[in-house]
C-alpha positions as CSV (number, residue, x, y, z in Angstrom):
1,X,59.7,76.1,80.1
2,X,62.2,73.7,81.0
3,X,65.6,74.1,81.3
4,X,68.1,73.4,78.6
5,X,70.4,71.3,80.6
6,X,72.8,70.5,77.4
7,X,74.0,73.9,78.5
8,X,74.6,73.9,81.6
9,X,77.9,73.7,83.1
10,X,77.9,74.7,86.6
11,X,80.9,76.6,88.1
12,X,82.1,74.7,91.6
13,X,82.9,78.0,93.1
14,X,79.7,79.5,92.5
15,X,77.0,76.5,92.3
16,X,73.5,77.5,93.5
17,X,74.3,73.5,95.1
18,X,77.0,74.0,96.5
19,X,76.0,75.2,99.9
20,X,73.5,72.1,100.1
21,X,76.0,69.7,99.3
22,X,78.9,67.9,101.3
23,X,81.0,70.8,99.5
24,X,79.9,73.2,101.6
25,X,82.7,73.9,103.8
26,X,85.6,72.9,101.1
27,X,88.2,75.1,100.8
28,X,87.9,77.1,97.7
29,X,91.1,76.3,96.2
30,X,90.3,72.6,96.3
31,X,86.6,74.3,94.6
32,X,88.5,75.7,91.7
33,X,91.0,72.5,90.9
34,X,87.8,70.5,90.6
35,X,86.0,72.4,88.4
36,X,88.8,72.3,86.0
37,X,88.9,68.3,86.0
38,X,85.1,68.1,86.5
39,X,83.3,66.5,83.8
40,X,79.4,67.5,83.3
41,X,77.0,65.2,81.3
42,X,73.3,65.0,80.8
43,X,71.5,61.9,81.5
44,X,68.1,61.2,79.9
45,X,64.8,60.3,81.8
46,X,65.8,56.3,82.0
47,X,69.5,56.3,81.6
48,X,71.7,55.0,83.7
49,X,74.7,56.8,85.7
50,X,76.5,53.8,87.3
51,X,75.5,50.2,87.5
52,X,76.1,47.4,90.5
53,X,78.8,45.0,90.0
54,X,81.1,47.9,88.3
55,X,84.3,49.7,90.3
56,X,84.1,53.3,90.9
57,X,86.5,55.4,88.8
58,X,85.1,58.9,90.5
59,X,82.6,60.5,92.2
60,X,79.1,62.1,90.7
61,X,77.7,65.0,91.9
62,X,74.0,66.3,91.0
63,X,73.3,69.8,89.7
64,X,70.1,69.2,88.4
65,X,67.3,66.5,88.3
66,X,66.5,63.5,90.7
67,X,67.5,60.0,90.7
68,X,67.0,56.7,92.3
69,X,70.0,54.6,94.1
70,X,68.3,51.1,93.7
71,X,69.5,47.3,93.7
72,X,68.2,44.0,92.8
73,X,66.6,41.7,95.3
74,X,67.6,37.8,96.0
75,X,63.7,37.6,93.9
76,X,65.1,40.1,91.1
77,X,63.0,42.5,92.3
78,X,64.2,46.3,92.4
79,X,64.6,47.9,96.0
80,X,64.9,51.9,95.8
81,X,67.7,52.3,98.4
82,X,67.6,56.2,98.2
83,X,66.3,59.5,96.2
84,X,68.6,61.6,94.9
85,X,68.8,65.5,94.3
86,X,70.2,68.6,93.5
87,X,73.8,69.2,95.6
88,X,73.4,65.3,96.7
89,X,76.8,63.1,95.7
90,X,76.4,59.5,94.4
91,X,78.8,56.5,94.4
92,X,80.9,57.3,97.4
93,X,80.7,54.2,99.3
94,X,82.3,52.1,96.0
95,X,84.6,54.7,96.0
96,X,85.8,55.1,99.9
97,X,86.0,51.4,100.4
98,X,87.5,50.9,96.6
99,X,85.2,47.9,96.2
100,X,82.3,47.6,93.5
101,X,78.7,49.5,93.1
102,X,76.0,47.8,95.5
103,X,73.5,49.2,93.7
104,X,72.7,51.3,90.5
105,X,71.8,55.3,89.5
106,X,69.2,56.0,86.8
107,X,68.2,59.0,86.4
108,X,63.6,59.3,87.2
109,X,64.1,63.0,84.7
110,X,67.0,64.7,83.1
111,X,69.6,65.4,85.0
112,X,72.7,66.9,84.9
113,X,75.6,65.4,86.8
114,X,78.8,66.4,87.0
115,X,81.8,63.4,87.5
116,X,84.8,64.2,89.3
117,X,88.0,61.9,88.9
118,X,88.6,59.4,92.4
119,X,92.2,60.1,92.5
120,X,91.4,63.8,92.7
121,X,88.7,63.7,95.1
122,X,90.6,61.2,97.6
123,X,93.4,64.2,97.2
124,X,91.4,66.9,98.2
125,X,89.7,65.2,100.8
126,X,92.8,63.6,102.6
127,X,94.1,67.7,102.8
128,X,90.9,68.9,103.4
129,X,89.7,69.1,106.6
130,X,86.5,70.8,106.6
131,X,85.4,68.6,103.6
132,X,86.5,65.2,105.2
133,X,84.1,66.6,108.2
134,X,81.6,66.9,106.3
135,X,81.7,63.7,104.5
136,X,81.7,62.0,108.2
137,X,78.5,63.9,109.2
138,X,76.6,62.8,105.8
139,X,78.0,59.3,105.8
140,X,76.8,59.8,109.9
141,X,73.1,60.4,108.7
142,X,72.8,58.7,105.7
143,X,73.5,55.3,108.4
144,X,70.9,57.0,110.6
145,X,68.5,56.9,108.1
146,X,69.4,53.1,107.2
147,X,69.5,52.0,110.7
148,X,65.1,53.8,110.7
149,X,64.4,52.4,107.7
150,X,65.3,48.9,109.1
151,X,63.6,49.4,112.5
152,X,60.3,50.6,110.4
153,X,60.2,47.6,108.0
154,X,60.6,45.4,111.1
155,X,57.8,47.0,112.9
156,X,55.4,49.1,110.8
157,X,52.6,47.8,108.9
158,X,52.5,48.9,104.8
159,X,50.0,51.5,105.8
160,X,52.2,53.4,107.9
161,X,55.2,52.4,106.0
162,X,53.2,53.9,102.5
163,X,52.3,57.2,104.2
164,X,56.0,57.8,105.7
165,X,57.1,57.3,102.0
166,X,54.9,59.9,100.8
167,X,56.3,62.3,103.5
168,X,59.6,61.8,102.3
169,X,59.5,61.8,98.8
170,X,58.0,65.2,99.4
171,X,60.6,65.9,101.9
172,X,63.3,65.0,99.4
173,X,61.9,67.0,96.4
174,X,59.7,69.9,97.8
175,X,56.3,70.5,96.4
176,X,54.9,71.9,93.1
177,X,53.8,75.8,92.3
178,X,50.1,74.9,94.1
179,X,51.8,74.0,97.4
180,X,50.5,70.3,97.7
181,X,51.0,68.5,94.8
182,X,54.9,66.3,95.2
183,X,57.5,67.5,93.0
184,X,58.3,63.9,92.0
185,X,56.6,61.4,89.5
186,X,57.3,58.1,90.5
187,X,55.5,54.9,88.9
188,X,53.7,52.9,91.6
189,X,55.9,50.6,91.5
190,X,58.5,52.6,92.5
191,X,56.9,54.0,95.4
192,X,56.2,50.5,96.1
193,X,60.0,49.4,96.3
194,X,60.8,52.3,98.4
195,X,57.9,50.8,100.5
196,X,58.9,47.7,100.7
197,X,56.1,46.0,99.4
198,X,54.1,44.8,96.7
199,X,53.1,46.6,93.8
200,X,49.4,45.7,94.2
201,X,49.4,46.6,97.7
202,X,50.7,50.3,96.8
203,X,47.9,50.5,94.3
204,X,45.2,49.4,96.8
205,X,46.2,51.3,99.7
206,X,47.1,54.8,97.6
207,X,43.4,54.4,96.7
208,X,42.2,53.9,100.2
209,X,44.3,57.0,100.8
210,X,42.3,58.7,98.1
211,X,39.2,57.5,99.5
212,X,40.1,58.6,102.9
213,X,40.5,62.7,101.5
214,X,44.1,62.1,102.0
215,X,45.4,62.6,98.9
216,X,44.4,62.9,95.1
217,X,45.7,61.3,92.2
218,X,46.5,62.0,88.5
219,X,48.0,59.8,86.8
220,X,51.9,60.1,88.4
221,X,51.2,62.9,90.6
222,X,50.2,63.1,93.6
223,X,48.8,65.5,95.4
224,X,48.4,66.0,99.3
225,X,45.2,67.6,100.2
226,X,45.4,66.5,104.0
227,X,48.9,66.5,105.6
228,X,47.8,66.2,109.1
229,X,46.3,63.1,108.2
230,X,48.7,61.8,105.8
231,X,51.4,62.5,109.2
232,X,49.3,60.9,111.7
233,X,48.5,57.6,109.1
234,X,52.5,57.5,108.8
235,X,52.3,57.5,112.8
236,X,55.7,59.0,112.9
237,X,57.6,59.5,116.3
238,X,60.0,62.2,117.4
């Protein structure tokens, strides 16, 4: 059954997310003021939770559901930037720099998001050492994983490119009861604008992947039936 998220309003202190999240190391005093400004909403499958070209009042911080971090291309096209999940933050960049969105959060399911205030969050963190460290170390990786995504785009053909997706959309959202289908229904052209590529040429090769016993398809999901050869398509190095 799934959950009734109109009813859930996590505690900071206690959050099941907490410990996955840039919170992790906050001091729990600092925990306990935001949870009494924190305001939790519930976004539908579709709706959006900040759009590009708008300033950034707060911070948003997931506690259930996934999202997509996208922005429109020079050709109007979407780019998925980044997946989002439970105990990730979103719209700390616009809110660090003070500047507007880049890009926009829509919820892919419903989600429930909590929205702390910016002037309380810049607060905490300016008296807050642990939490400023953190921030640094997931600011740290998040450029890491920019900085790959760039090199790969430059360098890697779709094929690789598709199969390295697959593995990370997985990564980010873990795997279904049966142990190989992803946790994550994304539309093919989604996974193709986290690809970096045309929407045809998702649909083609995901079939050739199909073909090739890699994976199976149903409709949105998909499900990995050969991970050894769904790693060494994705030709990943350590």
């Amino acid at each position: 059954m799934k959950p009734d998220l109109e009813a859930s309003v996590p505690d900071c202190v206690h959050c099941s997310k907490r410990f996955s999240s840039v919170f992790c190391r906050a001091e729990v005093e600092n925990l306990r003021v935001v949870n009494e400004h924190k305001v939790c909403s519930v976004y539908k499958k579709g709706q959006m939770i900040f759009n590009e070209g708008n300033y950034a009042f707060g911070l948003f911080c997931i506690n259930a559901g996934k999202l997509k971090i996208s922005r429109n291309g020079d050709d109007g096209r979407e780019v998925i930037l980044r997946l989002a999940k439970p105990g990730d933050i979103i719209g700390y960049k616009a809110l660090l720099t003070n500047d507007k969105y880049s890009a926009s959060a829509v919820a892919l399911d419903d989600c429930n998001v909590c929205f702390i205030p910016k002037d309380l969050f810049l607060k905490i963190l300016k008296s807050d050492s642990s939490l400023s460290i953190e921030l640094m170390r997931m600011l740290s990786a998040e450029l890491g994983k920019v900085e790959t995504k760039l090199t790969h785009l430059a360098q890697k053909p779709v094929r690789e490119r598709l199969a390295e997706t697959l593995l990370f959309i997985k990564e980010t959202y873990g795997l279904e009861a049966d142990g190989q289908t992803i946790n994550a229904k994304l539309s093919r052209e989604e996974i193709a604008n986290i690809v970096g590529t045309a929407t045809e040429s998702a649909i083609r090769l995901l079939s050739e992947f199909r073909k090739d016993g890699i994976i199976e398809l149903d409709g949105k999901s998909i499900r990995i039936t050969n991970p050894d050869k769904l790693v060494r398509t994705a030709n990943l190095q350590d």
